[in-house]
C-alpha positions as CSV (number, residue, x, y, z in Angstrom):
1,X,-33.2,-7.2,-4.6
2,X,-29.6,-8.6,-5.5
3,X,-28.0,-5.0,-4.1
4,X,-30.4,-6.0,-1.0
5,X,-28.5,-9.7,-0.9
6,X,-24.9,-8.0,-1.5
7,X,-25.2,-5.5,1.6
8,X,-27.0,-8.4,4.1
9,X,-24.0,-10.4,2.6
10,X,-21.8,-7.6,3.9
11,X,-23.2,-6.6,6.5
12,X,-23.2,-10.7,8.4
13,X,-19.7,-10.4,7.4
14,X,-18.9,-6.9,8.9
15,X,-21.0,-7.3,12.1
16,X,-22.4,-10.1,14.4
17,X,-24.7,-12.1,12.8
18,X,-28.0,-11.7,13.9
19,X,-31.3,-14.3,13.0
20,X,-32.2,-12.3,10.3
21,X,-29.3,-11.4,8.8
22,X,-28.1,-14.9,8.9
23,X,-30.8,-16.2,7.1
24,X,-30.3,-13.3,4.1
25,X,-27.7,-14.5,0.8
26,X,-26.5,-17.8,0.2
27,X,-23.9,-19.1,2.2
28,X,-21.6,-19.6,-0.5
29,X,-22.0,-15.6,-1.7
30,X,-21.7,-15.2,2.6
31,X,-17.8,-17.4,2.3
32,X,-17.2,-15.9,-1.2
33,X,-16.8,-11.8,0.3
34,X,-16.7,-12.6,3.8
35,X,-12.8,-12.4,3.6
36,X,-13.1,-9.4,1.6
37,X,-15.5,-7.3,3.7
38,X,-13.4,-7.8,6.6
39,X,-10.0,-6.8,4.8
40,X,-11.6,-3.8,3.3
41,X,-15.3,-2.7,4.8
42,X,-14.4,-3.4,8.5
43,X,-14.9,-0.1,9.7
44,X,-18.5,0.4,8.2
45,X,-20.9,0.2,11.1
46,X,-23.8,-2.1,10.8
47,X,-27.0,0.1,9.6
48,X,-24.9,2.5,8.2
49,X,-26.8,2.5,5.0
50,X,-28.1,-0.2,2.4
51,X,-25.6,0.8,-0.3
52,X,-22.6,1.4,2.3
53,X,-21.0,-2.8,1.9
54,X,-21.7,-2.5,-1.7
55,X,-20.1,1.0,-2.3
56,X,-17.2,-0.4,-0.2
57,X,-16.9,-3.8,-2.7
58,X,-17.1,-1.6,-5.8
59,X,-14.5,0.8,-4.7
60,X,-12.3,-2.1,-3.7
61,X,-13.0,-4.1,-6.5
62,X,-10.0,-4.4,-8.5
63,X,-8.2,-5.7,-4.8
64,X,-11.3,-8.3,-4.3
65,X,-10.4,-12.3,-4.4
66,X,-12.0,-13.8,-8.0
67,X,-14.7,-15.3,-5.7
68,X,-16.6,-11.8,-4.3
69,X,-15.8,-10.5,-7.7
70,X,-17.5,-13.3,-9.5
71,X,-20.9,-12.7,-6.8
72,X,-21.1,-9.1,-7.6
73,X,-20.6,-9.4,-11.6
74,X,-23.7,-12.2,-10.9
75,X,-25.7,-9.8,-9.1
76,X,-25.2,-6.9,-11.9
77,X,-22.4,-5.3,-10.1
C-alpha cells in the first residue's frame, strides 16, 4: 500500500496529473519528492511499472532533499 502511495506520488510528479492520480498520497508527500522526481525520474514514462518511481528514489537516494528522504523512510523505504 505505501510503495502503491510512493509510485502514484511519483508518478503525479513525473506526468500530468490526471483525477485519479491527483487524488492518490498526501499533498505534502506530493511537494516533499515532487522536486526530486523531476531532477532524477523525469525520463520514466507514466505506466511504466508500479515499482519504476520508487526504484528511481532508492537508487537516487543518497542525492534526495531531507524531505522525499524522510517520506520514503516513513513508508518503510
Amino acid at each position: 500500500m505505501m510503495i502503491r502511495i510512493l509510485v502514484l506520488v511519483a508518478a503525479l510528479t513525473a506526468a500530468a496529473a490526471s483525477a485519479a492520480i491527483a487524488q492518490s498520497g498526501t499533498p505534502a508527500e506530493q511537494a516533499a519528492c515532487r522536486p526530486d522526481v523531476r531532477r532524477f525520474c523525469h525520463a520514466i514514462k507514466e505506466g511504466s511499472g508500479d515499482g519504476s518511481f520508487l526504484a528511481c528514489l532508492q537508487e537516487h537516494r543518497a542525492k534526495l532533499r531531507r524531505a522525499c528522504r524522510e517520506v520514503l523512510e516513513g513508508h518503510g523505504q
